[in-house]
Kinemage of the C-alpha trace (Angstrom):
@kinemage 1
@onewidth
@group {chain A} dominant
@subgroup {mainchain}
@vectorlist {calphas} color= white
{ca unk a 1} P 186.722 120.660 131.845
{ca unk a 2} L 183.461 119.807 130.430
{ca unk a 3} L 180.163 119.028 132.438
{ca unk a 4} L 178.624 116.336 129.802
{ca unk a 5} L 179.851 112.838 130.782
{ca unk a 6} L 182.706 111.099 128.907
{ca unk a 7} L 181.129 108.154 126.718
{ca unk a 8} L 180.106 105.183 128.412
{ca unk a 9} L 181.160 102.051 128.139
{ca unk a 10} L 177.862 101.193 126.765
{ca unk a 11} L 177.832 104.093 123.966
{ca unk a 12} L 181.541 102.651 123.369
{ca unk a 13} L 180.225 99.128 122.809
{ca unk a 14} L 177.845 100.381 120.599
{ca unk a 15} L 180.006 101.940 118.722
{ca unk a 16} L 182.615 99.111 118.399
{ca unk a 17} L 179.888 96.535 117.654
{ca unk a 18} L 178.188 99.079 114.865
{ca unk a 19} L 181.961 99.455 113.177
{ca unk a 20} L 182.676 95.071 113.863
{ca unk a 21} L 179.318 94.888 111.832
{ca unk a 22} L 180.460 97.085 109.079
{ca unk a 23} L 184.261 96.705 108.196
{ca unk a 24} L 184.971 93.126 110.765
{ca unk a 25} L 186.207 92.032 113.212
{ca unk a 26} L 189.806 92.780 111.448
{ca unk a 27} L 189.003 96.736 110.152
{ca unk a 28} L 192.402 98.278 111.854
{ca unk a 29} L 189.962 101.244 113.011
{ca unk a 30} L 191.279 102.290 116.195
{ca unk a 31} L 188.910 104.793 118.436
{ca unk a 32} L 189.804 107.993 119.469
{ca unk a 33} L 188.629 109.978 122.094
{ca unk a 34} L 188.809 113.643 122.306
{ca unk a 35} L 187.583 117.136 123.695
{ca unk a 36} L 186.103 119.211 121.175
{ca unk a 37} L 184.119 122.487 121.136
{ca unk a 38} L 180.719 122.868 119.664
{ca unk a 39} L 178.104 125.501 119.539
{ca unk a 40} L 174.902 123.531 121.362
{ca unk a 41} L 172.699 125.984 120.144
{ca unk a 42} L 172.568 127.811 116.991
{ca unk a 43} L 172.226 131.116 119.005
{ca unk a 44} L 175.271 130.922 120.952
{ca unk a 45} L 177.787 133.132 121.041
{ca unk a 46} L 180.094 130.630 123.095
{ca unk a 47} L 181.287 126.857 122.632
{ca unk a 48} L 180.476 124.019 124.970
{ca unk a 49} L 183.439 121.050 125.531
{ca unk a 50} L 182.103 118.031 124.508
{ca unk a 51} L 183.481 114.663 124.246
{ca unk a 52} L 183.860 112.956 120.800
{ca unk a 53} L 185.060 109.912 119.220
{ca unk a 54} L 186.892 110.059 115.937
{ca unk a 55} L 187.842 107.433 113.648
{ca unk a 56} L 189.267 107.089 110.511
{ca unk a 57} L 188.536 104.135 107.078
{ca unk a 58} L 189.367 104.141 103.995
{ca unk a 59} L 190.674 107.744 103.487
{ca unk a 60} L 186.957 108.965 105.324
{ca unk a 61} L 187.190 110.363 108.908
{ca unk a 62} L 183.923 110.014 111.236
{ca unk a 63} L 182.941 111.738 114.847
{ca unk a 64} L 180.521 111.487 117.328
{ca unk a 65} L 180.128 114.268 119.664
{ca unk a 66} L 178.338 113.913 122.860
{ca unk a 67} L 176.152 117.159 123.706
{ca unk a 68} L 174.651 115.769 126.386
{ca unk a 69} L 173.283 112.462 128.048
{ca unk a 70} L 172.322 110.665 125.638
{ca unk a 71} L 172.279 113.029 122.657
{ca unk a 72} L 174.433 113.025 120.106
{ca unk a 73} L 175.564 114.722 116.637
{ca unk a 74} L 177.931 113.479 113.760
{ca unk a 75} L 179.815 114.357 110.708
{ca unk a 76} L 182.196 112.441 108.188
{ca unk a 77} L 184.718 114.142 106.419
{ca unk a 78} L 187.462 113.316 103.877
{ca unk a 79} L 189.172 117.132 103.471
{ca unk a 80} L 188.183 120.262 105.203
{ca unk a 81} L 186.189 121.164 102.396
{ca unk a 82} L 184.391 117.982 102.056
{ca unk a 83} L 182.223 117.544 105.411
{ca unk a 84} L 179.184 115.922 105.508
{ca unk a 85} L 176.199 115.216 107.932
{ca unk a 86} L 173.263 112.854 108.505
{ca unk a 87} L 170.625 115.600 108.281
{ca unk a 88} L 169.416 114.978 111.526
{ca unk a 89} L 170.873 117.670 114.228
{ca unk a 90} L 170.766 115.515 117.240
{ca unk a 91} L 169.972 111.829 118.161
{ca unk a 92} L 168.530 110.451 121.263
{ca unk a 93} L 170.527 107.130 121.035
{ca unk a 94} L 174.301 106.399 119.998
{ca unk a 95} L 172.984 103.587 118.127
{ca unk a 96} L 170.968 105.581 115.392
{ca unk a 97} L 173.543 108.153 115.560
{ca unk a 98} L 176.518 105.081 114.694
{ca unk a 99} L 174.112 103.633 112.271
{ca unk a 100} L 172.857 106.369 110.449
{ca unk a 101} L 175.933 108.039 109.761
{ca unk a 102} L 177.590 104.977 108.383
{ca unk a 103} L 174.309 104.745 105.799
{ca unk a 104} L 175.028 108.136 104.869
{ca unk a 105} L 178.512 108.012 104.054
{ca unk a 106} L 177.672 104.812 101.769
{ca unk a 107} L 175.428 106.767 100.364
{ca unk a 108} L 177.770 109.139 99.611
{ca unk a 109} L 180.545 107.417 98.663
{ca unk a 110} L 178.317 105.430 96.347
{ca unk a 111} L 176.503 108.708 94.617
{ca unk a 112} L 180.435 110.004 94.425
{ca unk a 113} L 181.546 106.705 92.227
{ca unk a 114} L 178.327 106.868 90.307
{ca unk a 115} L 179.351 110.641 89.318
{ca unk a 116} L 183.183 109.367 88.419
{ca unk a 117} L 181.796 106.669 86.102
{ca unk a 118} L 179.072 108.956 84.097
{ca unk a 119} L 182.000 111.965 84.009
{ca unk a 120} L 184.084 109.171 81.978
{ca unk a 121} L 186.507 108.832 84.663
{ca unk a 122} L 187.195 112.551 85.471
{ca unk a 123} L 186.885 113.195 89.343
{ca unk a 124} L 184.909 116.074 90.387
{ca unk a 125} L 186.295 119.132 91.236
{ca unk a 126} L 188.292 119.234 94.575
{ca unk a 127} L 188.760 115.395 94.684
{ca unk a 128} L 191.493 113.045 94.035
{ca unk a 129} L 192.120 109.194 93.242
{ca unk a 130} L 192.608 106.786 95.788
């Protein structure tokens, strides 16, 4: 069992609110919540439990680990081989962390189509039509 706090209701809220915003109030995303195990430190030779919340849009899977009170990392994914971050190791507040990692994974998506149009329509390597 892990000693960092399931989310609140608060940092759920937040997150709810953040995807409403987004996708609305009809987006089918349904939270998940999970244990995970993460390396808190670079250093470490042994994982932590955290909680996390996972989600899935549009072919893209998001999560939000919590590594402590009130810090947070996250990721977006579509394969295994295809994981991206926000650049920023940890936030302070579940907010920015929500926030920022949709931006980036607009970003992404949108650099990603921008790359299929100038290739002439060929996907890059590793990816496949949706």
């Amino acid at each position: 069992m892990s000693s960092i706090a399931e989310f609140t209701k608060s940092e759920i809220w937040t997150i709810e609110s953040t995807l409403t915003e987004r996708w609305g109030k009809d987006n089918g995303i349904e939270l998940q919540f999970a244990d995970t195990e993460i390396r808190l430190y670079m250093g470490d030779r042994e994982t932590t439990d955290c909680p996390a919340v996972i989600w899935q849009h549009d072919g893209c899977n998001f999560i939000i680990f919590k590594s402590a009170v009130q810090s947070y990392r996250c990721q977006f994914f579509y394969k295994g081989y295809q994981q991206y971050g926000t650049g920023v190791h940890e936030y302070d507040d579940s907010g920015d962390c929500i926030i920022s990692l949709l931006q980036v994974q607009s970003d992404q998506k949108r650099t990603d189509q921008i790359e299929e149009d100038e290739s002439g329509g060929s996907l890059p390597r590793g990816t496949e039509a949706k």
